[in-house]
N, CA, C and O of each residue as an XYZ file, in Angstrom:
652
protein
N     -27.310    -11.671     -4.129
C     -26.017    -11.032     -4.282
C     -26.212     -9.513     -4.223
O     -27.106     -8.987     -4.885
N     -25.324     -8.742     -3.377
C     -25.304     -7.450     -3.489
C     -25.252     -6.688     -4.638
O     -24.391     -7.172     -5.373
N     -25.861     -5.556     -5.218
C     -25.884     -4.931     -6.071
C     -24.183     -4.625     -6.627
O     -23.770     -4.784     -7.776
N     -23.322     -4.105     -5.319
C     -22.488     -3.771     -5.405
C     -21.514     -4.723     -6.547
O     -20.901     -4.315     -7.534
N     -21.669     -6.568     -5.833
C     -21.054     -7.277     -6.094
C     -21.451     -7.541     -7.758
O     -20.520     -7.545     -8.564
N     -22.816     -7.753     -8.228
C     -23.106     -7.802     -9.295
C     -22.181     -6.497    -10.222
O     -21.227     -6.812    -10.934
N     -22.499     -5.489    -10.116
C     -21.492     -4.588    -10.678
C     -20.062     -5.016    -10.472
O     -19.478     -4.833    -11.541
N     -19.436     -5.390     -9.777
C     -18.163     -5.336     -9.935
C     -17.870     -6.338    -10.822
O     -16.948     -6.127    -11.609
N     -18.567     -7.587    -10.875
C     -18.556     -8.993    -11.528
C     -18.945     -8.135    -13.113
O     -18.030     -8.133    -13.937
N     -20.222     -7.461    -13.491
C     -19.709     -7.060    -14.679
C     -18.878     -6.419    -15.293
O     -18.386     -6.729    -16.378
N     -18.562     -5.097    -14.396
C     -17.188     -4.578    -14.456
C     -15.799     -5.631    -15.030
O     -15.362     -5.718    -16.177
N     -15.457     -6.158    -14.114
C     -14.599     -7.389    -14.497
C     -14.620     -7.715    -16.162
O     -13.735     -7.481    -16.985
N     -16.006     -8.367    -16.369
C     -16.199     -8.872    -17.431
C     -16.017     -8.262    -18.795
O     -15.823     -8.858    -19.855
N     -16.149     -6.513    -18.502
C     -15.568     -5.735    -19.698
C     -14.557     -5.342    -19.706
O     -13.996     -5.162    -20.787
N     -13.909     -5.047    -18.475
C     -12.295     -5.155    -18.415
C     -11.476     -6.264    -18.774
O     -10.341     -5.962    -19.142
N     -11.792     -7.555    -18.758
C     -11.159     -8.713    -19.660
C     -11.226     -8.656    -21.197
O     -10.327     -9.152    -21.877
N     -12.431     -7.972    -21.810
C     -12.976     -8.306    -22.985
C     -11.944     -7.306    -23.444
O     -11.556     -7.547    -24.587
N     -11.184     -5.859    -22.668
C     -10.989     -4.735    -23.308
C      -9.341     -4.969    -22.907
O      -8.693     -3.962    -22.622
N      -8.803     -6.038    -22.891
C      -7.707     -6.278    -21.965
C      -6.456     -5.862    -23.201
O      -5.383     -5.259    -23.204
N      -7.129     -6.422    -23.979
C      -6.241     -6.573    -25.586
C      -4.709     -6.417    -25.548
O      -4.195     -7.523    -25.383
N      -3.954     -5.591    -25.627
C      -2.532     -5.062    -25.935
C      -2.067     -5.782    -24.682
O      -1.077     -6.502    -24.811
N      -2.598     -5.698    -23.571
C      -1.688     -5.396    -22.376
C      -1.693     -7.032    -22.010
O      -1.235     -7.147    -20.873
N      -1.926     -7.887    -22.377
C      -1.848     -9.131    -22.326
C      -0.060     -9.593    -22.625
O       0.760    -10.326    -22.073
N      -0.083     -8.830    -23.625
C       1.221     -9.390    -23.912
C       2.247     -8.747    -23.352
O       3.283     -8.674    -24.014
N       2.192     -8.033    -21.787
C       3.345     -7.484    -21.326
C       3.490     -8.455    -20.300
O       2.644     -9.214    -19.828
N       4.991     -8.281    -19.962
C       5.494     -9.256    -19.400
C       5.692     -9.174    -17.934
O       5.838     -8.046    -17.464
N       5.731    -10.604    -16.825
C       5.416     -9.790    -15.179
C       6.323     -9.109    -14.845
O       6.092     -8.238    -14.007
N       7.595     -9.253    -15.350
C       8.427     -8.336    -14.690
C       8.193     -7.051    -14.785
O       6.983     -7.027    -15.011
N       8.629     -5.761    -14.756
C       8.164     -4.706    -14.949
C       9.270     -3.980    -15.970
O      10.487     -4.016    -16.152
N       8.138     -3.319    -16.505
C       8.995     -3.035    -17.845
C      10.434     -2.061    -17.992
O      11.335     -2.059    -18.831
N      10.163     -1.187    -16.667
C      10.893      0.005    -15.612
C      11.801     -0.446    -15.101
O      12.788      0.286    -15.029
N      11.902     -1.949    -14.471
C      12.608     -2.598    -13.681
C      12.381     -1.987    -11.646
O      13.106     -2.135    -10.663
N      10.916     -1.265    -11.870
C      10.770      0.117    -11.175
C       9.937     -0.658     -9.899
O       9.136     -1.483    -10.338
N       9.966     -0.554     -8.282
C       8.838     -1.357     -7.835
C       8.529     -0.113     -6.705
O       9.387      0.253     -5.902
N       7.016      0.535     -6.787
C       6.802      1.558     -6.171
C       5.791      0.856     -4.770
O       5.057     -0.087     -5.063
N       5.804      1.432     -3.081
C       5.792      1.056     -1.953
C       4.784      2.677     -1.752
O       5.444      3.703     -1.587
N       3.655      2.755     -1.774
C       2.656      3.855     -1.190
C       1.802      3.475     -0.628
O       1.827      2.353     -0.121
N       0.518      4.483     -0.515
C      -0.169      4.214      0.389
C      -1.920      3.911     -0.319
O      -2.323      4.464     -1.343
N      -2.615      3.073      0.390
C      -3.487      2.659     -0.183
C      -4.900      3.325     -0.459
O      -5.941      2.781     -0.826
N      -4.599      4.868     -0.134
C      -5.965      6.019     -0.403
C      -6.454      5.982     -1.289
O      -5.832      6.361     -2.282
N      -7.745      5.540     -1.428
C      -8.321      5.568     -2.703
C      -7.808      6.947     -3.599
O      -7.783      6.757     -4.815
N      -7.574      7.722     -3.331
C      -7.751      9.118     -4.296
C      -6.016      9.132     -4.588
O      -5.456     10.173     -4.931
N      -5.340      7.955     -4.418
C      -4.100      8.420     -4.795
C      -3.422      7.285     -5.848
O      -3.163      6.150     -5.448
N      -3.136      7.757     -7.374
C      -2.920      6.585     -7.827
C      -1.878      6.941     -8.598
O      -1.882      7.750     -9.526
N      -0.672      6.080     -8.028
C       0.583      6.478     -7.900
C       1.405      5.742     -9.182
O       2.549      5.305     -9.064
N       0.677      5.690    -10.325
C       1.508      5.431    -11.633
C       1.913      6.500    -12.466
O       3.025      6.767    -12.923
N       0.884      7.032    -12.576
C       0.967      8.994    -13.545
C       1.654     10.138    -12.637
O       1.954     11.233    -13.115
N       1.865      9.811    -11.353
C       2.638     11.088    -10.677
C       3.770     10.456    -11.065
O       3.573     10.751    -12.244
N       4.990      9.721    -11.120
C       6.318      9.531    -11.872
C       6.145      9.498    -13.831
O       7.003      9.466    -14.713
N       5.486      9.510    -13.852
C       4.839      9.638    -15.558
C       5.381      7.932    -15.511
O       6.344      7.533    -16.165
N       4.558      7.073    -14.617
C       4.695      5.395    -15.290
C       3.241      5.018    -15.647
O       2.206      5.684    -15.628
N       3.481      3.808    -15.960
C       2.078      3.687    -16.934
C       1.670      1.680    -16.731
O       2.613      0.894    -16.628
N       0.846      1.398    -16.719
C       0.631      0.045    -16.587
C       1.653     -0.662    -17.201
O       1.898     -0.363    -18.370
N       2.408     -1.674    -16.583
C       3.321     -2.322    -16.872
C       5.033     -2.150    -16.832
O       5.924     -2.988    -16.971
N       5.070     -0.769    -16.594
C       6.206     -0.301    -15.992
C       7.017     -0.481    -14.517
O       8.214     -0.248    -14.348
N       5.988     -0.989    -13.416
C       6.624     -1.016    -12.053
C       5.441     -2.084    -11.401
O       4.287     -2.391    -11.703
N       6.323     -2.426    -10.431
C       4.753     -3.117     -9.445
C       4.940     -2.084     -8.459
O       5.802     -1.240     -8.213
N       3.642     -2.506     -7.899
C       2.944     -1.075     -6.935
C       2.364     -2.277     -5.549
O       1.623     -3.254     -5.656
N       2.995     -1.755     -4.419
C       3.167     -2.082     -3.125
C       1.946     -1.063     -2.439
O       2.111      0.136     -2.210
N       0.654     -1.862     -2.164
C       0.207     -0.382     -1.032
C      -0.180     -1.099      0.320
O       0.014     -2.289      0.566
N      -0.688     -0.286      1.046
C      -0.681     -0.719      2.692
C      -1.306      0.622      2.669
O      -1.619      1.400      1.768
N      -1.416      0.638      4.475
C      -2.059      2.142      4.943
C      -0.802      2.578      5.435
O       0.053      1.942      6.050
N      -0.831      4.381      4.878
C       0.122      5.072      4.890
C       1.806      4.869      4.006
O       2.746      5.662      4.058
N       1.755      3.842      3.412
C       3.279      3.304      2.539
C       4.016      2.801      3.283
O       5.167      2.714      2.856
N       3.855      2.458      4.149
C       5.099      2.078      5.029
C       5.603      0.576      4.806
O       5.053     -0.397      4.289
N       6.727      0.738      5.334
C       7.827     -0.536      5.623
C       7.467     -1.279      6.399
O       8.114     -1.241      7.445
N       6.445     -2.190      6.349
C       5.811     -3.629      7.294
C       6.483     -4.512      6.563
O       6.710     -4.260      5.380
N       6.922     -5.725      7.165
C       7.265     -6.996      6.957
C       7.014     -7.483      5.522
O       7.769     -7.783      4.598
N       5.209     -7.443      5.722
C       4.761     -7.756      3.936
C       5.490     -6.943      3.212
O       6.381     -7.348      2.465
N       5.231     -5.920      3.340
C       5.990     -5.097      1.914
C       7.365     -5.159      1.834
O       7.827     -5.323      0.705
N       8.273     -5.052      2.935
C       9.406     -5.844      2.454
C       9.558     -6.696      1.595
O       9.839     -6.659      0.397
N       9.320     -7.575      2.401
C       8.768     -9.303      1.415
C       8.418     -9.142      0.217
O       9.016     -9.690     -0.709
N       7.223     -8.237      0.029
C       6.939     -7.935     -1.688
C       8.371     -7.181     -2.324
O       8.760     -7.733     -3.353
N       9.219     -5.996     -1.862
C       9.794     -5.642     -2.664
C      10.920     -6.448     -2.619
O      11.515     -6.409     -3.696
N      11.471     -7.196     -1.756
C      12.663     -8.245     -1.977
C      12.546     -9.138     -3.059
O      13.530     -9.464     -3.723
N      11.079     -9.678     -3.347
C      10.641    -10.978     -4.101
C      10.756     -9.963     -5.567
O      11.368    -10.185     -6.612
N      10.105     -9.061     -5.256
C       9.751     -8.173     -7.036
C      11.355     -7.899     -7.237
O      11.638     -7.899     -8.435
N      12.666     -7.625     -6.234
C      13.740     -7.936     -6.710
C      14.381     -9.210     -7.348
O      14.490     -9.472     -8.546
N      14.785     -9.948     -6.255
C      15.635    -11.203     -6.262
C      14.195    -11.858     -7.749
O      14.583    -11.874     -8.917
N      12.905    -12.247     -7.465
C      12.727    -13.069     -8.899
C      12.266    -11.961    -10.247
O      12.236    -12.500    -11.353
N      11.971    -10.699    -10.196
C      11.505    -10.219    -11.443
C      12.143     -8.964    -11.104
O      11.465     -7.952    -11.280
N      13.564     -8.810    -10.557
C      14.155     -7.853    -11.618
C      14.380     -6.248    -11.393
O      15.261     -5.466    -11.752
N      13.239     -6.124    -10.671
C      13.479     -4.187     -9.953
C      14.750     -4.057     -9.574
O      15.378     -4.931     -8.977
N      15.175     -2.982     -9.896
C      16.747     -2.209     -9.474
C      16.523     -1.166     -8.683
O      17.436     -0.764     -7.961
N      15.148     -0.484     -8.680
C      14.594      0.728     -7.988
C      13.409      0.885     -7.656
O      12.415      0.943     -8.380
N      13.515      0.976     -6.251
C      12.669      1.074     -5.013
C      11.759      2.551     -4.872
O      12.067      3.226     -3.889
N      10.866      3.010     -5.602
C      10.462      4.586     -4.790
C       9.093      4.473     -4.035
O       8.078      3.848     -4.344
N       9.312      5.098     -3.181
C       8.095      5.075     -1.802
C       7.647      6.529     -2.443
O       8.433      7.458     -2.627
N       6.079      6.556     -2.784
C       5.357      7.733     -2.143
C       4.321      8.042     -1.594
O       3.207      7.555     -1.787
N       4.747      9.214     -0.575
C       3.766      9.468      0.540
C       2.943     10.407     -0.259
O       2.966     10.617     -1.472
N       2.182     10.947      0.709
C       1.477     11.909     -0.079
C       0.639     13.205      1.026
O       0.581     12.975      2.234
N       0.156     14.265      0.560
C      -0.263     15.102      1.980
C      -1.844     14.734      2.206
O      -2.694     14.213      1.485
N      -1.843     15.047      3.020
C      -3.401     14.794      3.652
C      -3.921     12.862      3.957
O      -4.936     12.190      3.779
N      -2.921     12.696      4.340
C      -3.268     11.098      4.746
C      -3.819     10.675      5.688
O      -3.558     10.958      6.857
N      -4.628      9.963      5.309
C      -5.465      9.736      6.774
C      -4.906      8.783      8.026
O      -5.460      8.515      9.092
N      -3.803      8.432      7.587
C      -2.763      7.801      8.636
C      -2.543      9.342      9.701
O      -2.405      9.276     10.922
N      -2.549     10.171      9.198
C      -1.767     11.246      9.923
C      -3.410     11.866     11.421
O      -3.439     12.607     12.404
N      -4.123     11.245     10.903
C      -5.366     11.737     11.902
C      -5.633     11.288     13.405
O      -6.396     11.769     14.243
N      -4.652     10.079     13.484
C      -4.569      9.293     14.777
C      -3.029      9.326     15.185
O      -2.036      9.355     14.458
N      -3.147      9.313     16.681
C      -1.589      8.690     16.977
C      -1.841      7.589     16.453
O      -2.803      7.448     15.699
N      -0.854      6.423     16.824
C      -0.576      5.179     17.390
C      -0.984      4.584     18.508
O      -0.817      3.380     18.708
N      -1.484      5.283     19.231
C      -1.822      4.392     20.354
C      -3.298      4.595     20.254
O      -3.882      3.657     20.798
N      -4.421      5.833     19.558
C      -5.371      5.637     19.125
C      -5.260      4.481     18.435
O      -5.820      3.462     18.839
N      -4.582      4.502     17.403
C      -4.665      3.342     16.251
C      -4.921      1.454     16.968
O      -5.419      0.425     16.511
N      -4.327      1.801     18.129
C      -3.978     -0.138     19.017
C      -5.131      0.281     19.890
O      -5.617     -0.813     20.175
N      -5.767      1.069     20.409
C      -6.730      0.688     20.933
C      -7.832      0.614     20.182
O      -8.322     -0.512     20.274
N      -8.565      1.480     19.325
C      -9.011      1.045     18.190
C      -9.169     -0.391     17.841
O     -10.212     -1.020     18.022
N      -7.764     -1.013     17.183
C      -7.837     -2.014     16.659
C      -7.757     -3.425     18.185
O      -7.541     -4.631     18.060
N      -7.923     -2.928     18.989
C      -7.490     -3.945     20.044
C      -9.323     -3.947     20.571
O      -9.680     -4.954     21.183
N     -10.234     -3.002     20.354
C     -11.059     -2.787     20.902
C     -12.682     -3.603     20.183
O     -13.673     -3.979     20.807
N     -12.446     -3.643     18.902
C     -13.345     -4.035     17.837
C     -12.860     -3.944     16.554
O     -11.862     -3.243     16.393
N     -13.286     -4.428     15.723
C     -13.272     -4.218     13.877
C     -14.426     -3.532     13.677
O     -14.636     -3.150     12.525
N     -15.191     -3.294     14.480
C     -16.433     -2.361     13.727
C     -15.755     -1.267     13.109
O     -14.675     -0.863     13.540
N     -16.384     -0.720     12.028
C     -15.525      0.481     11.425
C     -16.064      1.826     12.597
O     -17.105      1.959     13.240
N     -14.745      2.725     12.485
C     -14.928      3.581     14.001
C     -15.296      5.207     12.683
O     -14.963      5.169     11.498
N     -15.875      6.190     13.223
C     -16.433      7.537     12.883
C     -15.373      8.192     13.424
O     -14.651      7.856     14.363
N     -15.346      9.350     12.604
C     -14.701     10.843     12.559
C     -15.947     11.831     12.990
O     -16.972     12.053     12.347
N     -15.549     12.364     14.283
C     -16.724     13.368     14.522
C     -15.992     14.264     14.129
O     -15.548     14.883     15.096
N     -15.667     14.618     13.256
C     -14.732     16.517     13.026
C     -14.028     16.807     13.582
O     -13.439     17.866     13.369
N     -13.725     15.965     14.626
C     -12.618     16.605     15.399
C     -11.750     15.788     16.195
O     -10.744     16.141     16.811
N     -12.543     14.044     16.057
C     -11.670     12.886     16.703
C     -11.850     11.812     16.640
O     -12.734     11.868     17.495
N     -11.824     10.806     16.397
C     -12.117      9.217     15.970
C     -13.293      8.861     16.912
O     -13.496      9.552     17.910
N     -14.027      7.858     16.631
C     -14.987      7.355     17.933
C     -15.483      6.483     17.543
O     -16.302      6.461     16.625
N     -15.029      5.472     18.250
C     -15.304      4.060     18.260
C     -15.998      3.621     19.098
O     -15.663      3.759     20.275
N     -17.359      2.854     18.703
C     -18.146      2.296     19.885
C     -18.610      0.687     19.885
O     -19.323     -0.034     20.583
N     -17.789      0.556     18.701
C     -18.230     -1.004     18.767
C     -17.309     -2.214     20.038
O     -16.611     -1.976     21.025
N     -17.685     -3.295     19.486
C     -17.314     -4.135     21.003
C     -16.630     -5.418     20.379
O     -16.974     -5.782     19.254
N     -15.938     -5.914     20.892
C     -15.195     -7.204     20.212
C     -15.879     -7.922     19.163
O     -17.034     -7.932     18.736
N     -14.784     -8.531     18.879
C     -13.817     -9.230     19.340
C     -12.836     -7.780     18.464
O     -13.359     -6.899     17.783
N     -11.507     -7.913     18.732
C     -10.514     -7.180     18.303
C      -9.295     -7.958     17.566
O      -9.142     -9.137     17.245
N      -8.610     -6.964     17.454
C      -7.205     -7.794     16.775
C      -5.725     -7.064     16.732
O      -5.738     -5.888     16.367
N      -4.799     -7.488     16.978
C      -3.488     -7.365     17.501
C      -3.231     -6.903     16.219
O      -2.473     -5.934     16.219
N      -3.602     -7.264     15.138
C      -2.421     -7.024     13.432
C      -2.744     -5.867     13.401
O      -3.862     -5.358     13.482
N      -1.421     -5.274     13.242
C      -1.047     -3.714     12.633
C      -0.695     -2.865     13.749
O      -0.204     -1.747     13.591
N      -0.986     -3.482     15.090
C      -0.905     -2.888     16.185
C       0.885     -2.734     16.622
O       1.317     -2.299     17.689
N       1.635     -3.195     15.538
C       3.317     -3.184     15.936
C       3.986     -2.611     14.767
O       5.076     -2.918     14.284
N       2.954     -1.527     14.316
C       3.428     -0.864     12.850
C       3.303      0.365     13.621
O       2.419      0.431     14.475
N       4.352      1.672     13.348
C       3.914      2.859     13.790
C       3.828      3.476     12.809
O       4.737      3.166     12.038
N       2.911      4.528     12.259
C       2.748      5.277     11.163
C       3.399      6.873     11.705
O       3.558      7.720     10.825
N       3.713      7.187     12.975
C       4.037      8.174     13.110
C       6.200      8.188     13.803
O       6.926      9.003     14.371
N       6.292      7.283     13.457
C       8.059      6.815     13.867
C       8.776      6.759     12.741
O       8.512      5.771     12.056
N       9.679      7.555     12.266
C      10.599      7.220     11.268
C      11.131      5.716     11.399
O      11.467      5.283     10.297
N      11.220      5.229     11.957
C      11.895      3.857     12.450
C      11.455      2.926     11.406
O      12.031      1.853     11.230
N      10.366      3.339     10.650
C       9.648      2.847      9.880
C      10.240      2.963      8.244
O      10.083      2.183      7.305
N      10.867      4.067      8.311
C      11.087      4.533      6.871
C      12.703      3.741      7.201
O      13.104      2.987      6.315
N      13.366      3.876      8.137
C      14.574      3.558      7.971
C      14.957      2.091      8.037
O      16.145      1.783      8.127
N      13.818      1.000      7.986
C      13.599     -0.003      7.823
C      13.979     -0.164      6.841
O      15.025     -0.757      6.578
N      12.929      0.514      5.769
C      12.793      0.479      3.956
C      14.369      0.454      3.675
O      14.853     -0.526      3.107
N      15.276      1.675      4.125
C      16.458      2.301      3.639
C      17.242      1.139      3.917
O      17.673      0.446      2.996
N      17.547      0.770      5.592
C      18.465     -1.152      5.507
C      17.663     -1.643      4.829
O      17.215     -0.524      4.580
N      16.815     -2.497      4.080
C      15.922     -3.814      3.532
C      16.796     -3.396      1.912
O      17.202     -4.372      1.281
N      17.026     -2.128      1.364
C      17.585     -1.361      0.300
C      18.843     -1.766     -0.059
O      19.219     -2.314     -1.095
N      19.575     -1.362      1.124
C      21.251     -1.233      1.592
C      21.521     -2.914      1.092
O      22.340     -3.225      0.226
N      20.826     -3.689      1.686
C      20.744     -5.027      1.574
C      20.757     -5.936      0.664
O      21.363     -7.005      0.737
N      19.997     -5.501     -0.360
C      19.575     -5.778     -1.816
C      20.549     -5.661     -2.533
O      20.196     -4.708     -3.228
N      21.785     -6.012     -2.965
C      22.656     -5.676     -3.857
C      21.942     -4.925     -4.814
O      20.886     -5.298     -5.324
N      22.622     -3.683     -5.096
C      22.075     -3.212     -6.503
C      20.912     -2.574     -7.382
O      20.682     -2.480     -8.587
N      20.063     -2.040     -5.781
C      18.863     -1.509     -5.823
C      19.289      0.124     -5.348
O      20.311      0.501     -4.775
N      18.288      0.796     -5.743
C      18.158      1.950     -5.156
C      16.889      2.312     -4.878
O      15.868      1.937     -5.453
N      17.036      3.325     -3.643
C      15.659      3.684     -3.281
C      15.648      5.478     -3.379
O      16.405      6.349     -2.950
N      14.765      5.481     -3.931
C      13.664      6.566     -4.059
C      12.550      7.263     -3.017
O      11.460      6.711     -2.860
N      12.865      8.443     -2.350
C      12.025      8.894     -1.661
C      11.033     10.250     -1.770
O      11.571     11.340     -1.964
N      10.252     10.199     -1.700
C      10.054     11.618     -1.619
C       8.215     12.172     -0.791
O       7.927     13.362     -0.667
């Protein structure tokens, strides 16, 4: 077993032991709050609205956007547990913002090997097999955000949050 994996497995094991209080909160969210960002490690989007474990569910993807799944997640975190309010946040320096889109589909159409940043442009040299998913998401089209806003409109009784 990887070193890595051994650590995370103990990790785990003291995070259950230390779970205490928060056991007894309930799935819905305590906010009624369901937040849609982006999945950068360095961005952790409970303490920038001052929320706190158990207050909202948290939707991420690359870049925050309005894909199908996350719809789906914030319709369900409505209609069965309860959110009234929707907030998306983006954030600056995203690494969505480093490629077009059509880098992004050839890329992903070309290999899964993970591709390098030479300082100045993506570079991918690996070789199949490839894959079509994500290749009908644009990270650089509003078309994307105004998805979120109808999926909203839709929802009796929700509001959305942008910023």
């Amino acid at each position: 077993m990887k070193d890595i994996v051994k650590e995370l497995l103990k990790n785990n094991e003291r995070f259950a032991d230390e779970w205490g209080s928060k056991k007894d909160l309930t799935i819905p969210p305590r906010k009624r709050i369901a937040v849609l960002t982006c999945m950068d490690a360095r961005v952790d989007p409970l303490p920038m609205p001052g929320l706190e474990i158990g207050d909202a569910h948290v939707v991420r993807n690359a870049g925050g956007r309005a894909s199908d799944d996350a719809i789906r997640s914030l319709v369900i975190s409505h209609k069965l547990l309860g959110t009234d309010t929707w907030l998306v946040i983006h954030h600056t320096d995203c690494g969505m913002e480093t490629f077009t889109d059509e880098e992004k589909d050839g890329f992903l159409i070309q290999s899964l090997e993970t591709a390098v940043h030479d300082g100045k442009k993506w570079v991918d040299g690996g070789e199949g097999p490839g894959s079509l998913e994500g290749s009908n998401l644009s990270f650089r089209n509003p078309k994307s955000a105004i998805r979120m806003y109808e999926s909203a409109h839709r929802v009796k009784g929700t509001q959305l949050l942008s910023g």
